[in-house]
Every structure is written in C-alpha cells, then in structure tokens.
ZADO-1210 file (C-alpha; in nm, 4 decimals, padded with zeros to 6 digits):
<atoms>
<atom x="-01.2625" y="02.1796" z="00.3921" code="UNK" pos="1"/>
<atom x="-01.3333" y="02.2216" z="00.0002" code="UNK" pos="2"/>
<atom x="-01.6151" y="02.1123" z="-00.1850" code="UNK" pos="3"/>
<atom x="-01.4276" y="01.8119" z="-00.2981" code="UNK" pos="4"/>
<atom x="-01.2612" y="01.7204" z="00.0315" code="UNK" pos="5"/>
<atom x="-01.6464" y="01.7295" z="00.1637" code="UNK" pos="6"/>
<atom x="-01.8074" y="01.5548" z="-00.1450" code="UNK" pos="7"/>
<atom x="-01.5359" y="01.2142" z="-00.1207" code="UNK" pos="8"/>
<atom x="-01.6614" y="01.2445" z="00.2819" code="UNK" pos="9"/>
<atom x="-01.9780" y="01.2548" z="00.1913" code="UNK" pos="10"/>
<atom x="-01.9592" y="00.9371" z="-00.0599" code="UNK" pos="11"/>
<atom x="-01.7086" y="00.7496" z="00.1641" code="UNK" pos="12"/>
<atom x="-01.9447" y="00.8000" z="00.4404" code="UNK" pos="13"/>
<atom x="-02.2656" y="00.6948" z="00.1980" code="UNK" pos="14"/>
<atom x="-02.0393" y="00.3515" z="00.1118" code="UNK" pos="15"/>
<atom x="-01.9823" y="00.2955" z="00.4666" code="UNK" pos="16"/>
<atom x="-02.3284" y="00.1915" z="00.5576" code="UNK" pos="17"/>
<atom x="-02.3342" y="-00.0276" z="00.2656" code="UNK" pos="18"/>
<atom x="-02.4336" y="-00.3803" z="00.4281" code="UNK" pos="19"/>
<atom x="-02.2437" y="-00.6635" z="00.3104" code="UNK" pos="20"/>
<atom x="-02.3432" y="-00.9505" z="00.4998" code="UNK" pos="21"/>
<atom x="-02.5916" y="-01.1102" z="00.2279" code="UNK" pos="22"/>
<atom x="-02.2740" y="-01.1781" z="00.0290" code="UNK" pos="23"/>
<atom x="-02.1464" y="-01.5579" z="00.0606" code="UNK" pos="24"/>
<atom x="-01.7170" y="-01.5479" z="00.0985" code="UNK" pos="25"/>
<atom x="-01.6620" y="-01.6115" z="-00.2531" code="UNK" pos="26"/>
<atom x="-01.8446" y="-01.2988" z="-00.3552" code="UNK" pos="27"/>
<atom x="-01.6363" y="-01.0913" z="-00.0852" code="UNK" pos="28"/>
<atom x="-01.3247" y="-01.2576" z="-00.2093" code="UNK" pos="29"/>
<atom x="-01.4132" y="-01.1600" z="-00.5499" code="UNK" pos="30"/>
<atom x="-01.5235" y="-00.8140" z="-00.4349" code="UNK" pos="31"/>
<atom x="-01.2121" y="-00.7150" z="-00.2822" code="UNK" pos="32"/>
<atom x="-00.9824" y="-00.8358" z="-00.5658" code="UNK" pos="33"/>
<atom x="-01.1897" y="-00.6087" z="-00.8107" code="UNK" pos="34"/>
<atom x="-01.1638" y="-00.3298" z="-00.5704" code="UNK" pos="35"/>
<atom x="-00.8146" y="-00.4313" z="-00.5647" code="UNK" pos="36"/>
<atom x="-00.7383" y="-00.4392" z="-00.9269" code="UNK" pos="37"/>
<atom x="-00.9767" y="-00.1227" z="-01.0015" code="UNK" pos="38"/>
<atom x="-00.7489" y="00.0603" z="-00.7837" code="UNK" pos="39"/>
<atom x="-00.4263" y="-00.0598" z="-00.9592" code="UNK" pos="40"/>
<atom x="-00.5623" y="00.0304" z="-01.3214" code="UNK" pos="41"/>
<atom x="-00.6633" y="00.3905" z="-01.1700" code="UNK" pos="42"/>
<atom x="-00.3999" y="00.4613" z="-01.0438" code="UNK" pos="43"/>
<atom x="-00.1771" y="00.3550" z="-01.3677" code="UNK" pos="44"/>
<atom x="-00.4078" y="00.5743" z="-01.5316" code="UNK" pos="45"/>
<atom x="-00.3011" y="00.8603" z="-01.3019" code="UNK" pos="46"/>
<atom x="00.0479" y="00.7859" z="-01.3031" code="UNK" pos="47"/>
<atom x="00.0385" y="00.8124" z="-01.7109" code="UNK" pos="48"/>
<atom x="-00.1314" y="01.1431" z="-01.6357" code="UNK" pos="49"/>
<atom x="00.1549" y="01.2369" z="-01.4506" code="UNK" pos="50"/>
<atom x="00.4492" y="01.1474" z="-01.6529" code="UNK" pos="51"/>
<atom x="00.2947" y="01.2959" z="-01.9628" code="UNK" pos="52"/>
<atom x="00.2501" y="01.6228" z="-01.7561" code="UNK" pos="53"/>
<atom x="00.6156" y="01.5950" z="-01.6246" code="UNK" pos="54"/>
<atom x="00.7452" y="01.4700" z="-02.0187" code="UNK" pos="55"/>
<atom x="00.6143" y="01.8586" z="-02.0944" code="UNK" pos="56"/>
<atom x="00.3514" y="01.7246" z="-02.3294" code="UNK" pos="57"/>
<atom x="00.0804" y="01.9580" z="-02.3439" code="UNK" pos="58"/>
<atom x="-00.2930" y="01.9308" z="-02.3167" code="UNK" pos="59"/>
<atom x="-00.5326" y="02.1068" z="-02.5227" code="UNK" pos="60"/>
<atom x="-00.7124" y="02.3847" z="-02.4088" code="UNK" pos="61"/>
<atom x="-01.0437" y="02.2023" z="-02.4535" code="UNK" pos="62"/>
<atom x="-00.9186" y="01.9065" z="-02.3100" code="UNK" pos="63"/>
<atom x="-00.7984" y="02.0667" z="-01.9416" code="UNK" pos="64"/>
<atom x="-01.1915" y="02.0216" z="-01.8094" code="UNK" pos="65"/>
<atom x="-01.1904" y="01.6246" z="-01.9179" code="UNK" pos="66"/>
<atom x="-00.9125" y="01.6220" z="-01.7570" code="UNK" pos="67"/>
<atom x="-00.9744" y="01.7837" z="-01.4379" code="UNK" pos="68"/>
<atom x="-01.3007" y="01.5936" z="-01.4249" code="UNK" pos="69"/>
<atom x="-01.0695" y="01.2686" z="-01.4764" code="UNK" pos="70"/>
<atom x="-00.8684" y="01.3886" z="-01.1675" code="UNK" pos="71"/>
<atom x="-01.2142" y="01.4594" z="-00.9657" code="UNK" pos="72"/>
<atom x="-01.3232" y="01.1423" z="-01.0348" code="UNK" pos="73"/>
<atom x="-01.0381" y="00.9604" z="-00.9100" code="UNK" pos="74"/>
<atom x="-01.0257" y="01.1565" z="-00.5950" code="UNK" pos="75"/>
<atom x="-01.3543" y="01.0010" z="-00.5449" code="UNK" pos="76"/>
<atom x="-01.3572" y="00.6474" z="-00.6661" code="UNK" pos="77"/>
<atom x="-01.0027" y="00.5617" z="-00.5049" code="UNK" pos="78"/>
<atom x="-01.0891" y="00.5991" z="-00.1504" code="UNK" pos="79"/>
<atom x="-01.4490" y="00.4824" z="-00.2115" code="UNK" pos="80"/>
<atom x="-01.2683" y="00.1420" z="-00.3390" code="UNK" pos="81"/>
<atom x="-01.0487" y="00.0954" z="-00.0600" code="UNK" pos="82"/>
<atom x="-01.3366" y="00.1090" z="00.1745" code="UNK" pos="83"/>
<atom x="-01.5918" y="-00.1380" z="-00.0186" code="UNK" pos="84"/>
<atom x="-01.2646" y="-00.3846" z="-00.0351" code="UNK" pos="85"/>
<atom x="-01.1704" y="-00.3186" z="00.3200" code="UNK" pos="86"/>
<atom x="-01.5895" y="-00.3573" z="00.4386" code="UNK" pos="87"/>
<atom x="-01.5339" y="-00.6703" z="00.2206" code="UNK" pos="88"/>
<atom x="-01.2917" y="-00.8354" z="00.4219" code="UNK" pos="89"/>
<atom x="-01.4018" y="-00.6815" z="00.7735" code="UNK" pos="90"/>
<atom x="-01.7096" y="-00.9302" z="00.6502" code="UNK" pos="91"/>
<atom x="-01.5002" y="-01.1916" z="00.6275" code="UNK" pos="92"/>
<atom x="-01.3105" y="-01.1664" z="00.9243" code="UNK" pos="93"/>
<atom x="-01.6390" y="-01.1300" z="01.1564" code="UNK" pos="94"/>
<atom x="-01.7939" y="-01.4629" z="00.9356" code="UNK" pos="95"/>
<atom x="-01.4734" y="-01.6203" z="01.1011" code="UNK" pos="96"/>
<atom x="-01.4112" y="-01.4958" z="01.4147" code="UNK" pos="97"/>
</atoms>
C-alpha cells in the first residue's frame, strides 16, 4: 500500500465516524447534492487535466508540483465526498425505515 493509498484510508476512515444524525432531512438532502455536485466540478477539473495532457500541451517545469498536488488532492477529496453523501442518505434511509 503507498503512502497515498494509506493516507485516503486513513481520511475515508476519519469521515466515516462522522455522526450525522443531528442534521434535519433538508440539511442531508442538501448535503448530498453538494457532495454530488463537488464531485461533478472535480472531476471536470480532472478531465480538463487530462485532455490538455493528451492535446500535448505542456506544463511548466515549476508548475508539475501544483499539479501533482492538484492530482493528490483529488485522490483524496473524491472518495471522501462519496462517503459524506452516501452517510448522508444512509441517514435518511434509517430516519425512514
């Protein structure tokens, strides 16, 4: 496992025990469409990346560590916003069950 791979575990599983329930519905509704649309902007960002990679554009030298912290932070945030919009409606279904 690298350092990364262990560091998104390691914030996934820190998100994980977040507790949820002193939300009302509205809030989790709202919460998992912003997780939602965060994860759509991020991931046009990313797909930009990769068509001006795959265009043959280059990046400057000094700009290839903003970029790879760009890419680390993704690999982070992505999965971290699936989970709070997935606790988010796990909340909701339980509230109804």
């Amino acid at each position: 496992m690298t350092t990364h791979t262990s560091s998104i575990a390691a914030f996934c599983d820190l998100l994980s025990s977040l507790n949820f329930s002193h939300y009302d519905e509205l809030e989790l509704v709202d919460l998992n469409a912003l997780t939602a649309s965060m994860v759509e902007g991020l991931s046009h960002g990313l797909l930009f990346i990769g068509e001006t990679l795959e265009s043959g554009a280059q990046f400057p030298p000094e700009s290839l560590l903003q970029l790879s912290e760009v890419l680390t932070a993704h690999a982070h945030i992505l999965p971290a916003l699936h989970l709070i919009g997935d606790k988010a409606l796990i909340e909701l279904t339980h509230r109804h069950a």
